[in-house]
C-alpha positions in Angstrom: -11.5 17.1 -75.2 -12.3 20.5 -75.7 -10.1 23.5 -73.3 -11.8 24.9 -70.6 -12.5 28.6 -72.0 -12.3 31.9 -69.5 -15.4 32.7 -68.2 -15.9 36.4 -66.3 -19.3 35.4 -63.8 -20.1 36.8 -60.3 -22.7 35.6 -58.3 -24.5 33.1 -59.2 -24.0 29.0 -57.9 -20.1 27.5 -57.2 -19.9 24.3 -57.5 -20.7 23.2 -54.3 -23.8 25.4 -54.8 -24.5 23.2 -57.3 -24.3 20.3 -55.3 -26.4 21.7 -52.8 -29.3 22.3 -55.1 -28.7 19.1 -56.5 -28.9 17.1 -53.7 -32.0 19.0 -52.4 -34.2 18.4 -55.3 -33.0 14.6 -55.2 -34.5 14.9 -51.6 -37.7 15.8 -52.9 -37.8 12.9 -55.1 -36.9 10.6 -52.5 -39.7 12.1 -50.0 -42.3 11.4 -52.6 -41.1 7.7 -53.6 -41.3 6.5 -49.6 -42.7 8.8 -47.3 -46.1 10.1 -49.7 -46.7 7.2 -52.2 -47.1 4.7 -49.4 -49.1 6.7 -47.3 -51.9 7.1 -50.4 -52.3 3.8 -50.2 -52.1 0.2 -52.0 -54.3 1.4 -55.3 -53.3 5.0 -56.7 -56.3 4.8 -58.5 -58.4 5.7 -55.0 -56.2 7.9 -53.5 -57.1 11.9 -53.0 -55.8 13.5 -55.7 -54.1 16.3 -53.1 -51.9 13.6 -52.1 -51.1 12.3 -55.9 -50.7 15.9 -57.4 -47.8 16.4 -53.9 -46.6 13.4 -55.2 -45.9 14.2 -58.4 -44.8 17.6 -57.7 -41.9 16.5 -55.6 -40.8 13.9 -58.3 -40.5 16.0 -61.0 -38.2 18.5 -58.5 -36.2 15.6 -58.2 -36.2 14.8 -62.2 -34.7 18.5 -62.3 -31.1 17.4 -60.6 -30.3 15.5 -63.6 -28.9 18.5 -65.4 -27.2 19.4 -62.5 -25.5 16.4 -62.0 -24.5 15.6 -65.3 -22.6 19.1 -65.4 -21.2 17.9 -61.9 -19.9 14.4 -63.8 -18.6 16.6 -66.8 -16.7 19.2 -64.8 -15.4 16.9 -62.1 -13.8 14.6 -65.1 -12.6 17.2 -66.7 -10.9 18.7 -64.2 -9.5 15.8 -62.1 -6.3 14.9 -61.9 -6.7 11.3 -61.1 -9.6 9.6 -63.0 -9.4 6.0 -61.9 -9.0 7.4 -58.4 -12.5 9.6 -59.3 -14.2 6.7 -61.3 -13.8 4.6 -58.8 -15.3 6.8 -55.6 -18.1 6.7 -58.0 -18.3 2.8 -58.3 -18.3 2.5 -55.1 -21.1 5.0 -54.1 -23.4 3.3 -56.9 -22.3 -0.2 -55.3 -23.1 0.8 -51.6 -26.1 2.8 -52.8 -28.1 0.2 -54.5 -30.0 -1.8 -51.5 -30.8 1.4 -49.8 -32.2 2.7 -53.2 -34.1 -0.6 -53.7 -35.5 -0.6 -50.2 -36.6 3.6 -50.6 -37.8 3.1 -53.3 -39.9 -0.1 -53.6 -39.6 -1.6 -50.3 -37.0 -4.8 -51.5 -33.6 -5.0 -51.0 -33.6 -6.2 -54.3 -35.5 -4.4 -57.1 -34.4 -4.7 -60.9 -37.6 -2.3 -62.3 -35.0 0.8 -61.5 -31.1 1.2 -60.8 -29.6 3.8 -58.6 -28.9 7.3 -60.5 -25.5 6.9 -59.1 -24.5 4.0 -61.7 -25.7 6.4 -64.4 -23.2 9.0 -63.3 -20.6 5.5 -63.3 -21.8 5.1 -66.7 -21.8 8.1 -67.8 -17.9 9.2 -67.2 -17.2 6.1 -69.1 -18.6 6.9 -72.2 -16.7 10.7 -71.9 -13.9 9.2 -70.8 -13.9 6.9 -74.0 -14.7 9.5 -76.4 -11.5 11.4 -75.0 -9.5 8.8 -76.1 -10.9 8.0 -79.4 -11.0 11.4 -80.0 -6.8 11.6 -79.3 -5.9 8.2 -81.0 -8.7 8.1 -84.0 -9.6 10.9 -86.9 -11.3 10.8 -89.7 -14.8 8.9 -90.2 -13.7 6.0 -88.8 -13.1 8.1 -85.0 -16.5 9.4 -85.9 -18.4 6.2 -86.0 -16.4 4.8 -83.2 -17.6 7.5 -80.8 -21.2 7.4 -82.1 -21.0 3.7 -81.4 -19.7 4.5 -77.7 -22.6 6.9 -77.1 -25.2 4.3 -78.6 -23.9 1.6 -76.5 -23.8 3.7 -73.6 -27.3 5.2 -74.0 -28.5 1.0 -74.5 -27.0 0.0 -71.3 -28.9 2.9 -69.3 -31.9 1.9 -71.3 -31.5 -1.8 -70.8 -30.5 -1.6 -66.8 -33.5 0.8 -66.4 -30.7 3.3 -64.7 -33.1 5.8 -62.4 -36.5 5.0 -64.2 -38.9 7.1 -62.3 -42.9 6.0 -61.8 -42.2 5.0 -65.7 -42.5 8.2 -67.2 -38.5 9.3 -67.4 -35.4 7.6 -67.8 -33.1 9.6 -65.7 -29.6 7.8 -66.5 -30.5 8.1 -70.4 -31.1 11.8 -70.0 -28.2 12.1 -68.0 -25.5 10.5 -70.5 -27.6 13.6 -73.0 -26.7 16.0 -71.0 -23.3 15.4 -70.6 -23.1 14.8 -74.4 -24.6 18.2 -74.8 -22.0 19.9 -72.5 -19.1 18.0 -73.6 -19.4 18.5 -77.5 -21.1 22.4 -77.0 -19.3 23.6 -74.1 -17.4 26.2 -75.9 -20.8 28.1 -77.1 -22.7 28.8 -73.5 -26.1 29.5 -76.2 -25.7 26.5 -78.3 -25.0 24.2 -75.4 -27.9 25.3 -73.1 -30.4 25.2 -76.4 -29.2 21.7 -77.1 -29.7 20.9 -73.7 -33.0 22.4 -73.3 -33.9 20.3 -76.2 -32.5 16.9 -74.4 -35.1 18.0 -72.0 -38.2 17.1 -74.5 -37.7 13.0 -73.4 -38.3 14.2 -70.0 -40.7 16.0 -70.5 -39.2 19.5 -70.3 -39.2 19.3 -66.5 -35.6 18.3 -66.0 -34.6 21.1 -68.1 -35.5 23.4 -65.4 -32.3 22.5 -63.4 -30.3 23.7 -66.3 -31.0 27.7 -64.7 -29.0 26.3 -62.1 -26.0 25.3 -64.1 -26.3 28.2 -66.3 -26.6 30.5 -63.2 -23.2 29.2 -62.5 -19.3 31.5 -61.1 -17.4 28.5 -62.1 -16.0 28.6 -58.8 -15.0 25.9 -56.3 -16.5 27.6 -53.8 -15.3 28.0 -50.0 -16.4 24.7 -48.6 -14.0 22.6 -46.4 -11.9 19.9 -48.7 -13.5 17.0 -46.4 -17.1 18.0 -47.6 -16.8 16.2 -50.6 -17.0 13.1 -48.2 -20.3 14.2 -47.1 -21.6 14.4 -50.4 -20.7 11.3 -50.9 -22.1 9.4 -47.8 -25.5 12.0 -47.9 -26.9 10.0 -50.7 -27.1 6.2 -49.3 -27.5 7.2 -46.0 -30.5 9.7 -46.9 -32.1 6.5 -48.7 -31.6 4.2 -45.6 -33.3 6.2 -43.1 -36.2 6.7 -45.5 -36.2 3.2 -46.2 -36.4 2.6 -42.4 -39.1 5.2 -41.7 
């Protein structure tokens, strides 16, 4: 794993800045999935094109917290002193977070065209964690091919389990596992790592590549929110998807 270099900002977004914009722009997505699809109607093929182009607008805000968050996953392993502890907060958000995503977002408590972004995250800090190891217990060409095999069978399983597909256009848990490849292998080059991420941005579009200002508008600070906020954070996101699934 590569050491955290020193970094000299001021201004720009702390971490819980970060998680702030984040969860915003997930908002947005979430608005447009069950509050203004449904109201256009049962066939998008009548409906006013006002209310498909708000539609799509919001949902490609939302498509631009995937950078964020995947700097989120990559910082807050890397930094962690307990990663089972961490790993499995995470577990359990994607576990609790998957019928009120279902129900948001399609109106069935049970849905298998799209998983929660959440298990994506889960998946995601897997794969790093893996390549950690291999990295300190394998060299040579034969570490090499182990990790790329990690990071193919990690971007199949997001593929496969259609982790955060959104209206079929962009596979957010596949773009987010890029991401954190791109920040984990790069991070000691700010230019390189935001070029290569940029770039990761091309499957999606280049829309989620517009959350990477964020992250590269970034202090590298904590930031002066309460410890207990992190709870929040953490209860925001299913509880966000249950009352739009109820409205």
């Amino acid at each position: 794993m590569t050491e955290e270099r020193p970094r000299r900002r001021f201004g720009g977004f702390s971490t819980w800045g970060l998680k702030v914009v984040a969860g915003c722009l997930l908002l947005a997505g979430t608005l447009s999935t069950a509050m203004v699809l449904p109201s256009l109607g049962p066939s998008l093929e009548s409906a006013p094109v006002g209310g498909l182009t708000l539609a799509l607008a919001l949902e490609a805000l939302s498509w631009c917290a995937v950078p964020i968050y995947a700097w989120l996953a990559w910082t807050g392993m890397r930094k962690t002193t307990g990663f089972p502890a961490y790993v499995g907060r995470v577990a359990l958000l994607a576990l609790v977070s998957e019928v009120p995503y279902d129900l948001a977002t399609s109106g069935r408590p049970w849905d298998m065209g799209s998983q929660n972004p959440v298990i994506g995250v889960l998946c995601a800090l897997v794969v790093l964690r893996m390549l950690d190891y291999l990295q300190d217990t394998m060299g040579g060409w034969k570490g090499a091919a182990a990790q790329v095999a990690v990071i193919a069978a990690g971007l199949a399983w997001m593929w496969l389990l259609k982790v955060g597909v959104r209206l079929g256009l962009v596979q957010e848990g596949v773009l987010l596992l890029l991401y954190c490849l791109a920040f984990r292998y790069l991070d000691r080059n700010e230019n390189t790592m935001m070029l290569a991420a940029t770039l990761v941005g091309l499957a999606g579009l280049m829309i989620p590549s517009m959350g990477l200002l964020a992250v590269h508008y970034r202090n590298d600070k904590l930031g002066s929110w309460p410890s207990w906020a992190k709870w929040v954070f953490y209860l925001l996101y299913p509880m966000h998807l249950l009352v739009f699934a109820l409205i």
